[in-house]
N, C-alpha and C positions, 0 to 999 in steps of 0.2 A: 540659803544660797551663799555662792562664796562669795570672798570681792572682787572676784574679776567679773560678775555676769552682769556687771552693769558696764562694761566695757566695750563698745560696740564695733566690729571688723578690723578684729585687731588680732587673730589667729595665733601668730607666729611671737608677736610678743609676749603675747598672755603665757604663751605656753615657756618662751623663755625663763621671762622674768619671777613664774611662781615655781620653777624649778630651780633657781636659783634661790630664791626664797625656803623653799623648802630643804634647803641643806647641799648645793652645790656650793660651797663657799669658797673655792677656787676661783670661782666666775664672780665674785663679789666685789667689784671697786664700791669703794667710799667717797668718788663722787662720779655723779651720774649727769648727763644734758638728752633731757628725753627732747624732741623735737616733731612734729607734724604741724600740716596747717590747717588756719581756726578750723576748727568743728573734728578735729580728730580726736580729741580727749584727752589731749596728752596731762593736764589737770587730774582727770581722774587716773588715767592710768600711774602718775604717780604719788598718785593718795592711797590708791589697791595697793602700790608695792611696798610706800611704806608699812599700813595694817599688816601684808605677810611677813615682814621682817621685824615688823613688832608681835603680834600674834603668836601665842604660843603654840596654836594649830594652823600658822602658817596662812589664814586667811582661805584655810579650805572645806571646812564644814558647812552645811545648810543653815545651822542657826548661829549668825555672827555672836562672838565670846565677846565680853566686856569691851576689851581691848582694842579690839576689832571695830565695835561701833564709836568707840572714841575716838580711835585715829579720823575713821571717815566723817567725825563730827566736829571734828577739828578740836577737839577737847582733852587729849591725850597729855598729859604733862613732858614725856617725851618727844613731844611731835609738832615742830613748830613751823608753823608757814607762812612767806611774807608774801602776802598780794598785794596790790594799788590797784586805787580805782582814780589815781591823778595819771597824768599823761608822764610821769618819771617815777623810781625810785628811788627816795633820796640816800645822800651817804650815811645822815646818822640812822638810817632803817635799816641799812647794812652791818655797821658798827653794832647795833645792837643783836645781831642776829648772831655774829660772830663770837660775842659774848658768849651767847646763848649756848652754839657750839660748843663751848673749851669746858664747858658745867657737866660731871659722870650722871649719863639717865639714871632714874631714881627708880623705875621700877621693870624697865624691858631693855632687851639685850642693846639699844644703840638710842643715842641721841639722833638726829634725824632732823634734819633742816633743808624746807620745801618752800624754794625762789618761784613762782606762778609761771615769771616772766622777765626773765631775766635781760630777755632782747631791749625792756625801757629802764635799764643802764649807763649813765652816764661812764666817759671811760674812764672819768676820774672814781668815781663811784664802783666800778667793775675792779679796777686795779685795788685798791681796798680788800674787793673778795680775794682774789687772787693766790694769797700766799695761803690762805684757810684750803684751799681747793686743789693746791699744789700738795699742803703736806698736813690733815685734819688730823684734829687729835683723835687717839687708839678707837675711842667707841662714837665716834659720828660718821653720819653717812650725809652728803649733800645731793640732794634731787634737784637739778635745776630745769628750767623748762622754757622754751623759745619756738618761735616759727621750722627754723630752720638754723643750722650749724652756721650760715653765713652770714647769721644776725647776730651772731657771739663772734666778741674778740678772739684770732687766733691762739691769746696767751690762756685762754679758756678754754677754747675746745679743744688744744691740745693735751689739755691736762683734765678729761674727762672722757668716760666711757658711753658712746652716742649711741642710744635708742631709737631709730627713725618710726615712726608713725604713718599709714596711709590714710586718704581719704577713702572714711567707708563707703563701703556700696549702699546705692538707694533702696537694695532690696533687705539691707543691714539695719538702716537709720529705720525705713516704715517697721521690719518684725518687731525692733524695742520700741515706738511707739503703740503697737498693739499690745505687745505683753507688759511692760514695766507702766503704761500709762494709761493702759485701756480704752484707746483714740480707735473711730473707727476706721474701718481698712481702707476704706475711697480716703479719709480726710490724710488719713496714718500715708497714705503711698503721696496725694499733693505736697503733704509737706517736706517729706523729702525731696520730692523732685524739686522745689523752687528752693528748698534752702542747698541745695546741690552739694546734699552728704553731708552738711555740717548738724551737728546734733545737737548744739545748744540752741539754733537759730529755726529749727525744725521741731524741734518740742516748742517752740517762743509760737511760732505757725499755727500749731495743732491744739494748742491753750488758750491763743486769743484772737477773739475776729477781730481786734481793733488794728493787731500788726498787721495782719494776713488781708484786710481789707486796705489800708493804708499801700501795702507792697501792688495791689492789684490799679490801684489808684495810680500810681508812680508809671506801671508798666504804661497804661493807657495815654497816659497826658504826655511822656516821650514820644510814642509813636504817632501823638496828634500833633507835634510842634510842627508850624507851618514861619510862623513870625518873631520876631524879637519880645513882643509883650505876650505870648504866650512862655514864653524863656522866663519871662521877669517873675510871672503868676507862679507860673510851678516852682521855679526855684521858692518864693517866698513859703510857697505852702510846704514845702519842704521842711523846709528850717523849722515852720511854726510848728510841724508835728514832730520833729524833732528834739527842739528843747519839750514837749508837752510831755513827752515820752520819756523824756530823761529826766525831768523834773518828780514824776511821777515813781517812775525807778528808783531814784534816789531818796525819795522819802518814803517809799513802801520798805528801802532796804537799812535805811535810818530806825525805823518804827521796829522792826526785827532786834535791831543790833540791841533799842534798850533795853525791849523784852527780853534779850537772852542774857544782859548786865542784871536784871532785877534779879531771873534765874540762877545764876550764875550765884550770885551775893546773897540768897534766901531772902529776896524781898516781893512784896505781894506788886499785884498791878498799881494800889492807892497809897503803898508805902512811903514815908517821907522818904528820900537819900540823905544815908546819912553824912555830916559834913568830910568827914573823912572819903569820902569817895565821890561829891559832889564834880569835883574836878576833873575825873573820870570818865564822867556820866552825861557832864555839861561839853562834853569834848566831842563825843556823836553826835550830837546837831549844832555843832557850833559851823557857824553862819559860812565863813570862810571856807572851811573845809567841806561842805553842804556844796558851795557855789561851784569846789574842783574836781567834786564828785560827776555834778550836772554837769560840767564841760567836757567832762572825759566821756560821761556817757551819750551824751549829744553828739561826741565825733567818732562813737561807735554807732550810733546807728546812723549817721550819714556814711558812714564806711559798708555799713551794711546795704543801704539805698546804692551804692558805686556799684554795689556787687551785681544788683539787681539787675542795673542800669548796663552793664556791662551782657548783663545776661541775653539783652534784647539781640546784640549785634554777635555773639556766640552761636545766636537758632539762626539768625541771616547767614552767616557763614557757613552751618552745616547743611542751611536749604541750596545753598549758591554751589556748594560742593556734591552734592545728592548723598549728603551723608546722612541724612535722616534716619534711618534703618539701624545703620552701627551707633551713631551718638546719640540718637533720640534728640527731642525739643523739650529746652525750659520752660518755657512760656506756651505752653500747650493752650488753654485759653485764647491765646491772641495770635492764635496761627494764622488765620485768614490778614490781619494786619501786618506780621510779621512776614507771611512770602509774597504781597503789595511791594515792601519796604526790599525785601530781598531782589527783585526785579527793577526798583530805580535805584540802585545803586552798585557799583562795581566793587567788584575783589577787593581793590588798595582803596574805594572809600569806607569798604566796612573796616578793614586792618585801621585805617586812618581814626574812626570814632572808636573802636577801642584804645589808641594811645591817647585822646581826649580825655578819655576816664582815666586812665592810667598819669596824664599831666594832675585830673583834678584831685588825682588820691594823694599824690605826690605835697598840692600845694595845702588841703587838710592839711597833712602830714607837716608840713611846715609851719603851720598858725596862719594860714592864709584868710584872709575873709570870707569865710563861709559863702555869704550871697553873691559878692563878686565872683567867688571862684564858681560856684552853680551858674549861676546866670550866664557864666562865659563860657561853662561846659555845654550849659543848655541850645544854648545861642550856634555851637559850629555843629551839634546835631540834626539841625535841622535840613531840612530838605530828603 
């Protein structure tokens, strides 16, 4: 298979980007800002682009070449990518990557430096990138990656070639959970429909009943709030599966990273480390950084619960509108609760709990207190 088949409703770019790959080099800037939002791929899609532009067969044969699986293994000596799993990234992460740029690739036509996420930039930190992305040296190419062009400084996105990305169709997300995952067709088509086209939060659906049961959990206890102390319960049980889950996360993806260090350095499972690389080794589960992993991923799955949460008063509006037929419903399970809910309440109080969610994403987004901020989301939903 090539590397775009893992690429999901994304037509027009796939078919760009590996014809440019393939030898249009007219059409080639040296820096790029692919953009969609979450669950579009735009991660993957620019891991595929790097592979065709390192790929000597351009990332288009059925049996991926060396090269090919290294880049998408992220093990490429020419091909470096800076993710975080903290809520920033920092300047000397940048500094360092800039370095990394100015070094001629050792073994494929371009050096290649791939930002995740560039929108958690500091603008002191951004301005740093800045002159690298203005004028890169002869053989790098910078891939950077964001929500959306308006989440990048102007002094960036003018000075990059923008890739837009769409939200795949549900009928996009269910086909590659039946073929690339072998999920069945009833469960492959539910979990696109609740993770609504996002693909990493819809494979997360179709792999584990503990998310998929928890999200179903969440819908029921909103649509049952009647009081203040059912506001206070839900919110707590929130949180509590929240960090359970991030906690969990983060040390399934800790356990990974040594195994791929021991790998990496030809050392067995029960090998001493040796002291020369102890420091290294001791640096993935060091405690600190352990605890800003869980934080970060705690306010990604509360971000993800908003989504949810948002999703209830989404089916109220298209019941209220008789748009059912054109939009379809989320929350198909809790249809009989949700056109109840659609009946006591008006147009501008559904508009109204959707900016609710949209205040609570906001003060997330700010370091807000967790439980206050749910508890007081939970709290004006009711009725």
């Amino acid at each position: 298979m090539s590397v775009w088949d893992a690429i999901v409703g994304q037509d027009k770019v796939v078919a760009q980007l590996s014809a440019i790959a393939s030898g249009d080099h007219k059409a080639l800037a040296q820096s790029w800002l692919i953009c969609g939002p979450p669950g579009s791929g735009r991660s993957n899609v620019a891991r595929a682009f790097a592979a065709a532009l390192e790929s000597p067969d351009h990332g288009m044969n059925d049996e991926p070449t060396g090269t090919t699986r290294q880049v998408l293994a992220g093990t490429h000596p020419d091909v470096t990518v800076l993710a975080t799993d903290k809520v920033t990234i920092g300047i000397d992460e940048v500094r360092e990557v800039i370095g990394i740029s100015e070094q001629t690739p050792s073994l494929s036509p371009w050096r290649i430096i791939l930002i995740e996420d560039v929108d958690r930039m500091m603008e002191r930190t951004t301005n740093v990138l800045l002159k690298e992305i203005e004028e890169p040296s002869e053989h790098t190419i910078w891939l950077l990656c964001a929500p959306s062009p308006q989440d990048v400084l102007p002094t960036i996105r003018s000075r990059t070639r923008i890739v837009s990305l769409a939200v795949p169709s549900l009928a996009a997300v269910a086909r590659f959970l039946e073929q690339r995952d072998h999920v069945d067709a009833h469960l492959a088509k539910r979990a696109a429909r609740l993770s609504e086209g996002h693909i990493g939060i819809a494979r997360m659906y179709a792999r584990d009943d503990q998310v998929m049961s928890d999200r179903d959990e969440l819908i029921v206890g909103v649509l049952a709030l009647t009081k203040a102390s059912d506001a206070v319960l839900l919110a707590g049980r929130l949180i509590d599966s929240a960090q359970v889950q991030a906690a969990a996360d983060v040390e399934r993806q800790a356990t990974a990273q040594e195994a791929d260090f021991r790998r990496v350095n030809g050392l067995g499972e029960k090998d001493r480390i040796p002291p020369k690389l102890r420091g290294a080794y001791n640096a993935i589960g060091k405690k600190d950084e352990l605890r800003r992993r869980t934080t970060r991923r705690s306010r990604d799955v509360l971000d993800r619960a908003l989504n949810s949460i948002a999703s209830i008063y989404r089916d109220v509006a298209v019941l209220q509108n008789n748009a059912e037929d054109a939009a379809g419903l989320i929350n198909l399970e809790n249809r009989t609760a949700i056109t109840e809910l659609s009946a006591r309440l008006t147009r501008r109080q559904t508009v109204d709990r959707l900016g609710c969610v949209a205040v609570a994403r906001r003060r997330l987004a700010g370091n807000g207190n967790p439980t206050l901020v749910l508890e007081a989301l939970f709290c004006s939903l009711m009725g």
